[in-house]
VEXKOL-114822 format. One record per residue: x, y, z of N, C-alpha, C in turn; residue in one letter. Coordinates in steps of 0.2 Angstrom, whole numbers, always signed. Atoms other than C-alpha are relative to their C-alpha. Example, Ala and Ser with C-alpha at 12.3 -4.5 7.8 and 13.67 -1.06 7.14 Angstrom:
REM residues 2
<<+4,-6,+0>,<+62,-22,+39>,<+4,+6,+0>,A>,
<<-4,-6,-1>,<+68,-5,+36>,<-4,+5,+3>,S>,
//
This chain:
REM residues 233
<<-1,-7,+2>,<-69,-14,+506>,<-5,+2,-5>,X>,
<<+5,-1,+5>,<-81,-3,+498>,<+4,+4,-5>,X>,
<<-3,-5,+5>,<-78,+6,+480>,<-4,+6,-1>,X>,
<<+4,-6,-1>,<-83,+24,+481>,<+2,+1,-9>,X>,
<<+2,-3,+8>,<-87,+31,+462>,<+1,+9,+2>,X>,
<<+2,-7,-1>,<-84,+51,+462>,<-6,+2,-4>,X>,
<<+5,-3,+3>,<-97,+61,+459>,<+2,+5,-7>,X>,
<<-5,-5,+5>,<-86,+73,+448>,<-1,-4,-8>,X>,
<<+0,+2,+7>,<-85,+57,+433>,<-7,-1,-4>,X>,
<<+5,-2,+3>,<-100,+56,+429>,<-2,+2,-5>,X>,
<<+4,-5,+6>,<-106,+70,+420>,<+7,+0,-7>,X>,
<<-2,+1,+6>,<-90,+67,+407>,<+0,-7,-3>,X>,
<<+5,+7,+4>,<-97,+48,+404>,<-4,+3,-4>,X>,
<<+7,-2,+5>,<-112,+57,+399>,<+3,+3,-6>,X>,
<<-2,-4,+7>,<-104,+69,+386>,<+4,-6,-4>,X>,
<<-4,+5,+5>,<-92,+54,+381>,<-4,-4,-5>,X>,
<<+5,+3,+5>,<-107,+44,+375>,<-5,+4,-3>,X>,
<<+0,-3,+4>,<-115,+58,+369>,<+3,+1,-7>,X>,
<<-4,+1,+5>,<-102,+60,+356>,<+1,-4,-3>,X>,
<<-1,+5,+3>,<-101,+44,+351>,<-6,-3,-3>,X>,
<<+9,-1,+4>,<-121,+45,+347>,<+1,+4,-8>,X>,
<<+0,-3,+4>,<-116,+59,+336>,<+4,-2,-6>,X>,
<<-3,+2,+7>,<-102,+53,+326>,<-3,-7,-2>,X>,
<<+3,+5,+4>,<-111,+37,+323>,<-7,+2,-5>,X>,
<<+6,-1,+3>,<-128,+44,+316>,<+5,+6,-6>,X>,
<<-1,-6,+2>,<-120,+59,+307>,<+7,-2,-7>,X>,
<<-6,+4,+5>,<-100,+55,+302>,<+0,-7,-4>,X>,
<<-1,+5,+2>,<-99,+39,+299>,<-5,-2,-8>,X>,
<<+4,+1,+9>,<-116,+37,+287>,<+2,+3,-5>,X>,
<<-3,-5,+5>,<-110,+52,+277>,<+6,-4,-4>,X>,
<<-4,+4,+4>,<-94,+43,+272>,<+1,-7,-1>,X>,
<<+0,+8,+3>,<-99,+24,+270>,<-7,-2,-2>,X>,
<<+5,+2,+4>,<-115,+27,+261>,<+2,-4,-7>,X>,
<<-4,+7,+6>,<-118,+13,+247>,<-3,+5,-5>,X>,
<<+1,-6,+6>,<-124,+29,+237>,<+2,+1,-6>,X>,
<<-4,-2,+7>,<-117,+30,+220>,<+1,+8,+1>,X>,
<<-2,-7,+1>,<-107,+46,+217>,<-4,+4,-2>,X>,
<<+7,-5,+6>,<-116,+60,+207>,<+5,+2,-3>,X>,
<<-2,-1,+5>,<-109,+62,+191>,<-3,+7,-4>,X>,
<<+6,-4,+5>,<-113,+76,+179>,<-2,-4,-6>,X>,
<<-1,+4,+6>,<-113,+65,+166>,<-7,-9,+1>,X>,
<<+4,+5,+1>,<-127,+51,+163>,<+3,-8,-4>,X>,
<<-3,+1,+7>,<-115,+42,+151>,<+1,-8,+3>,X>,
<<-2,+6,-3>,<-112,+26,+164>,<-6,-1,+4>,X>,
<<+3,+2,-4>,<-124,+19,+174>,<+0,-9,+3>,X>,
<<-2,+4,-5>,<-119,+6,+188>,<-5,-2,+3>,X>,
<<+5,+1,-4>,<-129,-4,+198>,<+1,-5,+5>,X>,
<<-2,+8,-3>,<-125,-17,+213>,<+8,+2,-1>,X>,
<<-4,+2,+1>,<-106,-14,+210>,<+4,+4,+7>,X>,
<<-4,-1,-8>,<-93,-13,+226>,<+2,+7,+0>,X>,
<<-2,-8,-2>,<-87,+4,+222>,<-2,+4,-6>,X>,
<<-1,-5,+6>,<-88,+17,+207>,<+1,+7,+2>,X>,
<<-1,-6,+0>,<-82,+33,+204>,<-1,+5,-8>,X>,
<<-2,-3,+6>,<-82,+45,+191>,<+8,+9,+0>,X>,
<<-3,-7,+3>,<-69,+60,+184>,<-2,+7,-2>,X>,
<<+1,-7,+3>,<-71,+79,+181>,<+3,-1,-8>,X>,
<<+2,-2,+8>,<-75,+84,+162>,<+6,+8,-1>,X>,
<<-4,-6,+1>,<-64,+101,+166>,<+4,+3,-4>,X>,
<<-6,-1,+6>,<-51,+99,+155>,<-1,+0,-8>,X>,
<<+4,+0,+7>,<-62,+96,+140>,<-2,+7,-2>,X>,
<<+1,-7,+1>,<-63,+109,+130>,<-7,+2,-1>,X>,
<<+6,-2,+0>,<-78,+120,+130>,<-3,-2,-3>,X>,
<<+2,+3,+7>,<-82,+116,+112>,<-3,-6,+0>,X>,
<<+2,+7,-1>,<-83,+99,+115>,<-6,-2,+5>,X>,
<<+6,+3,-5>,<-92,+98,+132>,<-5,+3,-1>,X>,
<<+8,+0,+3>,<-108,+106,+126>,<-2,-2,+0>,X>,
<<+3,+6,+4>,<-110,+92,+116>,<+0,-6,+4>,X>,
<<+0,+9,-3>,<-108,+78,+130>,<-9,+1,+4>,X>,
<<+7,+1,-2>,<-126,+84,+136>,<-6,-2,-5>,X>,
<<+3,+4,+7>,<-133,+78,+120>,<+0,-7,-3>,X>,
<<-1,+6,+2>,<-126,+61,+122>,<-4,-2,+4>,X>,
<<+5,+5,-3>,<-137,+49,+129>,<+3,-8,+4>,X>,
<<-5,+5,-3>,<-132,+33,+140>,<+2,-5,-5>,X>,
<<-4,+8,+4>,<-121,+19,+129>,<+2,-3,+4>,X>,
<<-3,+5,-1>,<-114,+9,+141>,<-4,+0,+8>,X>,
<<+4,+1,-4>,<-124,+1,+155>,<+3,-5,+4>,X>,
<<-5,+3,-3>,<-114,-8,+168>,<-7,-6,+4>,X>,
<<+5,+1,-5>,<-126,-21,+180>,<+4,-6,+6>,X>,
<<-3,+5,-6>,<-119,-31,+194>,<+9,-2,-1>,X>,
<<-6,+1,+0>,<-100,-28,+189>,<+2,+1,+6>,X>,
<<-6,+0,-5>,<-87,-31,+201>,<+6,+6,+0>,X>,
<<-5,-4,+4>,<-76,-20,+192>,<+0,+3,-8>,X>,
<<-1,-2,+9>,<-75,-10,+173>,<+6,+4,-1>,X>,
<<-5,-3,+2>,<-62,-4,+163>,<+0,+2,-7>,X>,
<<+1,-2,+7>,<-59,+5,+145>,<+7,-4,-3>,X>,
<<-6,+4,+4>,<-46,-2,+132>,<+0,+2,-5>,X>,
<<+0,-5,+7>,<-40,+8,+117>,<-1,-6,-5>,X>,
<<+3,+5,+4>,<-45,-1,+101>,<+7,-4,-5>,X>,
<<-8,+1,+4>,<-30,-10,+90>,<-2,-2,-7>,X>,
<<+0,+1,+9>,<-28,-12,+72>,<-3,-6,-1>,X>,
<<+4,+4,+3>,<-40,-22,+63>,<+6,-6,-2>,X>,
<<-4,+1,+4>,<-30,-36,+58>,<-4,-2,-8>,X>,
<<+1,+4,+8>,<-28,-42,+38>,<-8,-2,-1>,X>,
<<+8,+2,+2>,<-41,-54,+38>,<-5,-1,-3>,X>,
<<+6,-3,+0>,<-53,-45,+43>,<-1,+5,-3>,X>,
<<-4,-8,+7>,<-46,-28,+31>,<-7,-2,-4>,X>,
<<+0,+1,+5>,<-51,-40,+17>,<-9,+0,+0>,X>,
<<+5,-1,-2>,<-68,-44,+25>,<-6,+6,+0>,X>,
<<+0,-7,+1>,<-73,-26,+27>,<-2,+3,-5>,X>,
<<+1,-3,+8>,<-73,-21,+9>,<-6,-4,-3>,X>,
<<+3,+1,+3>,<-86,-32,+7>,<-8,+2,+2>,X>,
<<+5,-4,-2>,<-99,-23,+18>,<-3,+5,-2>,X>,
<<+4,-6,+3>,<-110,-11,+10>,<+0,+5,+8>,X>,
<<+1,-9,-2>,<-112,+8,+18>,<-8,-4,+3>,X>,
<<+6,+1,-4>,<-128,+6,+30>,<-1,+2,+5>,X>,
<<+2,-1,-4>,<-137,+15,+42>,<-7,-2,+3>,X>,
<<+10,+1,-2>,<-153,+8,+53>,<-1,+2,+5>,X>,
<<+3,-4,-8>,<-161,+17,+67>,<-8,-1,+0>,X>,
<<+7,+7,+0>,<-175,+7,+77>,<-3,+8,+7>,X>,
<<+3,+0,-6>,<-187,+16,+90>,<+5,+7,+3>,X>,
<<-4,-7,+1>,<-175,+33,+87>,<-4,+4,+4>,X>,
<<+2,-4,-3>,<-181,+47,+100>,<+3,+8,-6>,X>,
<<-1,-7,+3>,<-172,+60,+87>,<+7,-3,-6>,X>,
<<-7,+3,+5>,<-158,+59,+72>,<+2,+6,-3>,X>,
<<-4,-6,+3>,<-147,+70,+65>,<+6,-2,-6>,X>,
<<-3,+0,+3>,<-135,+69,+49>,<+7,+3,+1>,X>,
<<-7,-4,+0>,<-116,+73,+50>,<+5,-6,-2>,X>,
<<-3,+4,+4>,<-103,+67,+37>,<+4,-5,+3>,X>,
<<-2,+7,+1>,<-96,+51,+38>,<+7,-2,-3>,X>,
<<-8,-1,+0>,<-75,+49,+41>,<-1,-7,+1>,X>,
<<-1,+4,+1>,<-70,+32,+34>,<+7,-1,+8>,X>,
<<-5,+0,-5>,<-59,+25,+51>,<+8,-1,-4>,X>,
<<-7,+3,+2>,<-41,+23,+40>,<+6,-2,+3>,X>,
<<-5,+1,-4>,<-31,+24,+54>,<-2,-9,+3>,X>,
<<+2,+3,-5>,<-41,+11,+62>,<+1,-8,-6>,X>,
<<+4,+6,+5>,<-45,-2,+46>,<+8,+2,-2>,X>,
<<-7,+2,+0>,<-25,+1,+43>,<-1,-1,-10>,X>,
<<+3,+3,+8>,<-31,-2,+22>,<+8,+2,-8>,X>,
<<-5,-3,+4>,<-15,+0,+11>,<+1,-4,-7>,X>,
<<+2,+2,+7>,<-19,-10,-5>,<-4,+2,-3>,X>,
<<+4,+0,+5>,<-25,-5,-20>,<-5,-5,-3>,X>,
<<+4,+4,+1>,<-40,-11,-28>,<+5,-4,-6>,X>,
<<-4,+5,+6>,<-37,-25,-41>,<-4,+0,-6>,X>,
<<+5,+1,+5>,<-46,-27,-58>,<+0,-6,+0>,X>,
<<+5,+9,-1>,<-56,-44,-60>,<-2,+0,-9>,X>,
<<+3,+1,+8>,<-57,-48,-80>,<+4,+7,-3>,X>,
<<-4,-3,+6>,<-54,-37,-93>,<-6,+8,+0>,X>,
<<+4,-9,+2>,<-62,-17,-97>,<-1,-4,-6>,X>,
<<+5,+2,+5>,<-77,-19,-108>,<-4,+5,-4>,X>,
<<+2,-6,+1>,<-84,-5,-120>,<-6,-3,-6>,X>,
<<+1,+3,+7>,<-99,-7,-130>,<-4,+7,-1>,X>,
<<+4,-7,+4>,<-111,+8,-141>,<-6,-3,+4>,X>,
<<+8,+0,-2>,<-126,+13,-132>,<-7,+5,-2>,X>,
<<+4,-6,+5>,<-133,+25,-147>,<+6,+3,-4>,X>,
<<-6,-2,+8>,<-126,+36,-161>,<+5,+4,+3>,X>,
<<-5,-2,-2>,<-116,+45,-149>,<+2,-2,+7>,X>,
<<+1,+6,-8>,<-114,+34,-131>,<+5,-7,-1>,X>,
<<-2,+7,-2>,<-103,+21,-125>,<+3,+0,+5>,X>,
<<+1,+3,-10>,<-102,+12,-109>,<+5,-4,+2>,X>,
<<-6,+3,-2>,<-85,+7,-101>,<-1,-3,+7>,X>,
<<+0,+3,-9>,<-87,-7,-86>,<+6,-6,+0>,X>,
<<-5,+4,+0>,<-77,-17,-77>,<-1,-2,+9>,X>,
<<+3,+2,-9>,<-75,-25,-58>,<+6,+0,+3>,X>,
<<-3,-1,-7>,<-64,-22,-43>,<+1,-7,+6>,X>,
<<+1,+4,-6>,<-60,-34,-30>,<-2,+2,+6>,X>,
<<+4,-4,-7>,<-67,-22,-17>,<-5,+7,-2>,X>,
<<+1,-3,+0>,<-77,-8,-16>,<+4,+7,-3>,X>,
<<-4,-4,+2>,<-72,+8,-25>,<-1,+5,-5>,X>,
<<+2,-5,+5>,<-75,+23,-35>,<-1,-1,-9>,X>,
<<+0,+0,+10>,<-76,+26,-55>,<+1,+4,-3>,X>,
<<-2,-7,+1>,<-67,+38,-64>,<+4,-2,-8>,X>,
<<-2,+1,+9>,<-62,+36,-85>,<-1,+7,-4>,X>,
<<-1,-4,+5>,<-52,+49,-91>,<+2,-1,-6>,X>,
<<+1,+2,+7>,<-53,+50,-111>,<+3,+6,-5>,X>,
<<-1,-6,+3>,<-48,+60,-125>,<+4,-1,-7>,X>,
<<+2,+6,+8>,<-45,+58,-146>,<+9,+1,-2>,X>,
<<-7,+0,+1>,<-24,+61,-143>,<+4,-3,+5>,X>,
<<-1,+3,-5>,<-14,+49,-134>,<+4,+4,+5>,X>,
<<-4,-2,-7>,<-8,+53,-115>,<-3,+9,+0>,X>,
<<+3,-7,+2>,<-20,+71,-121>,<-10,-2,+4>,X>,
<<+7,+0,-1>,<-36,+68,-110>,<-4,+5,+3>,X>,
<<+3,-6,-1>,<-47,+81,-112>,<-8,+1,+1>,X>,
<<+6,+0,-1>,<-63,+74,-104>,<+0,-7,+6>,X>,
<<-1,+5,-7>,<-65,+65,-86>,<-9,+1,+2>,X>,
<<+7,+3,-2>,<-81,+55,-82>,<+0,-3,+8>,X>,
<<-4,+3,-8>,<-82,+51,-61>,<-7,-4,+2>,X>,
<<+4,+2,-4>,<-92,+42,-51>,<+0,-1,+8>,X>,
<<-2,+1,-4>,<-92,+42,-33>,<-4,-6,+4>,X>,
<<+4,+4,-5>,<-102,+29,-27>,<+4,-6,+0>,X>,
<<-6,+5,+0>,<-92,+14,-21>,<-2,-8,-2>,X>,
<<+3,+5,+3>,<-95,-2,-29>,<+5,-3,-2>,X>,
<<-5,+7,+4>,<-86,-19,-37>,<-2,+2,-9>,X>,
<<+2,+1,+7>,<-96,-18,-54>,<-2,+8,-1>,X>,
<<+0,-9,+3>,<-92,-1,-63>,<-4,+1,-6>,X>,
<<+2,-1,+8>,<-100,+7,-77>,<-2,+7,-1>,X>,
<<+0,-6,+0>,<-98,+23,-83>,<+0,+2,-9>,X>,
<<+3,-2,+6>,<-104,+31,-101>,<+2,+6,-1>,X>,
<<-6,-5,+4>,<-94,+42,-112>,<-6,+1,-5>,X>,
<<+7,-2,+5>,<-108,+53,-122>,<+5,+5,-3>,X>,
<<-4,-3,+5>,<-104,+65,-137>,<+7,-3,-3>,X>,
<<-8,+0,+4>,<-92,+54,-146>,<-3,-1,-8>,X>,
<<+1,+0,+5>,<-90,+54,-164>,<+2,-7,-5>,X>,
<<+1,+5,+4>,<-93,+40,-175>,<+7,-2,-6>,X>,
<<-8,+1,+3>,<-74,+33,-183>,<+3,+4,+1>,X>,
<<-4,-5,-3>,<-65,+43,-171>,<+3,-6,+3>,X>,
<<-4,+5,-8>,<-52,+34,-158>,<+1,+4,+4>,X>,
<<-1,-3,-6>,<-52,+38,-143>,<+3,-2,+5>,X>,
<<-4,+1,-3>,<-39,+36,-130>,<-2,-1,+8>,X>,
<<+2,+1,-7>,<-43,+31,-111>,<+4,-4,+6>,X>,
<<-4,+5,-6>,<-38,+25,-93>,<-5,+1,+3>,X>,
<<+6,-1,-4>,<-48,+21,-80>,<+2,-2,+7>,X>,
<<-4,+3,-8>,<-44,+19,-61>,<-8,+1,+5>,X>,
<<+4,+1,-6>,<-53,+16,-45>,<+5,+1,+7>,X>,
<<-4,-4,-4>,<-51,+23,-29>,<-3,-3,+6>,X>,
<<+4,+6,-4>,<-54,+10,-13>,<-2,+8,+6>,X>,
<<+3,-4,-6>,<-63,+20,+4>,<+8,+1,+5>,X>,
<<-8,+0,-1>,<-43,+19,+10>,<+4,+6,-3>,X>,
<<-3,-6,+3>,<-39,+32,-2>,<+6,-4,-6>,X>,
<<-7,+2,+4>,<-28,+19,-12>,<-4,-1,-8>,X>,
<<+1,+0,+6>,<-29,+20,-30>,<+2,-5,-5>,X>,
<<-4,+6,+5>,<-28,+7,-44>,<-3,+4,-8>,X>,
<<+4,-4,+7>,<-27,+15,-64>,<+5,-5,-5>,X>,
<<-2,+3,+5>,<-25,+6,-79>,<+5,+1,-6>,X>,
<<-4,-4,+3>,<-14,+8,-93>,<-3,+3,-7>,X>,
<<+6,+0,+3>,<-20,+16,-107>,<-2,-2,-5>,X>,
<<+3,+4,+6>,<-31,+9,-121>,<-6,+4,-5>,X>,
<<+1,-4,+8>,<-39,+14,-138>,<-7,-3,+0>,X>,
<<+7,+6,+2>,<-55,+10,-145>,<-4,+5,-7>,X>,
<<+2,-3,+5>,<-63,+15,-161>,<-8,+0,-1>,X>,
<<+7,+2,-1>,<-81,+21,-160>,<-5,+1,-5>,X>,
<<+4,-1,+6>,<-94,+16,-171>,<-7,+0,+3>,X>,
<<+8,-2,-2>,<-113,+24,-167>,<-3,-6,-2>,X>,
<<+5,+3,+6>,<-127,+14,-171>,<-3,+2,-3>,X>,
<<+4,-2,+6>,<-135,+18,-187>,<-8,-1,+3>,X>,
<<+6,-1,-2>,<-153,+23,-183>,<-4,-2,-9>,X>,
<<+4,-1,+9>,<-164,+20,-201>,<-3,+0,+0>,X>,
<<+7,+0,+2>,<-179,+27,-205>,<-3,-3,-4>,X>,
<<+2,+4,+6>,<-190,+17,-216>,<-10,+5,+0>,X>,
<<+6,-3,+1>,<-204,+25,-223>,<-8,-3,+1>,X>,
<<+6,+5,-1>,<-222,+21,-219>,<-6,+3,-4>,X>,
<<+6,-1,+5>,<-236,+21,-234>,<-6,-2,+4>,X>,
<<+6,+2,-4>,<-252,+23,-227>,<-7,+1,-6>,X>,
<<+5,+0,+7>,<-268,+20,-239>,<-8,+3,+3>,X>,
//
């Protein structure tokens, strides 16, 4: 027996592999290229990794999104499998204590541009609810006929502020410092030579917690300056 083929199928084989020409060069590429997304944002960069995607910015307020074109790439991903973000959690203790003994420092290496804008202590994040502590004893000595120098030290970092004045719980003169330090010292000018003068002194950590003393007296005696005369011949 022979098998006769119709002439009629033919010409829809042809079109069937036709088609099947097209959706492979055309569809297919289009939706399983290893192309990285396009991102507006520069702010990630991926390389090698099985998949990635990114999110629309649209809900960000206008305010804000300006300014993400000004950011430059932080975080550089290279042959991950996978990334993920993680909110940050409260510093423990510890490390609190640790913390305060860091000095304020900025260093910029190899800087393309820099710019200044104030400086928000993280409180939420550093959790910091202790007062500073005094270390030793408050110290006053005369530093001229009208001058004397009250210091003292902190267990942390911390401001310096000696309010003073010649009737007690009456202080009608505040000397500050804002710069934060352990070893304070702070100079009480224009006083009067066998006067007493009433004071307290506090300190205030980068936490915002304050520590003040009770207050204390002190009777100030200038140094006598004396001229001696000079005979010239």
């Amino acid at each position: 027996m022979k098998m006769q083929i119709r002439k009629t199928a033919i010409p829809w084989l042809v079109v069937l592999a036709l088609g099947l020409v097209v959706l492979l060069t055309t569809f297919i590429p289009r939706h399983l290229s290893a192309e990285p997304l396009a991102c507006n944002s520069t702010g990630f960069v991926i390389t090698g990794a099985d998949a990635n995607w990114c999110e629309s910015t649209t809900s960000v307020p206008s305010a804000f999104r300006s300014l993400l074109d000004l950011v430059t790439a932080r975080v550089s991903t290279d042959y991950a499998r996978a990334h993920y973000r993680t909110a940050l959690t409260p510093v423990p203790d510890p490390l609190n204590s640790n913390l305060a003994l860091v000095a304020s420092h900025i260093g910029l290496d190899y800087a393309r541009a820099n710019q200044r804008v104030p400086l928000t202590f993280p409180v939420d994040i550093v959790n910091d609810t202790v007062a500073p502590q005094l270390l030793g004893d408050i110290t006053i000595t005369s530093s001229g006929e009208t001058t004397a120098q009250l210091t003292w030290t902190t267990d942390e970092f911390a401001d310096s502020t000696v309010a003073y004045g010649t009737a007690s719980g009456n202080y009608t003169e505040t000397i500050s410092d804002d710069q934060y330090v352990t070893a304070h010292a702070v100079s009480l000018t224009g006083l009067d030579s066998g006067v007493t003068y009433y004071y307290q002194v506090s300190s205030t950590d980068l936490s915002g917690n304050t520590w003040q003393s009770l207050e204390q007296s002190f009777t100030f005696e200038g140094e006598q300056l004396i001229y001696l005369p000079v005979v010239m011949r």
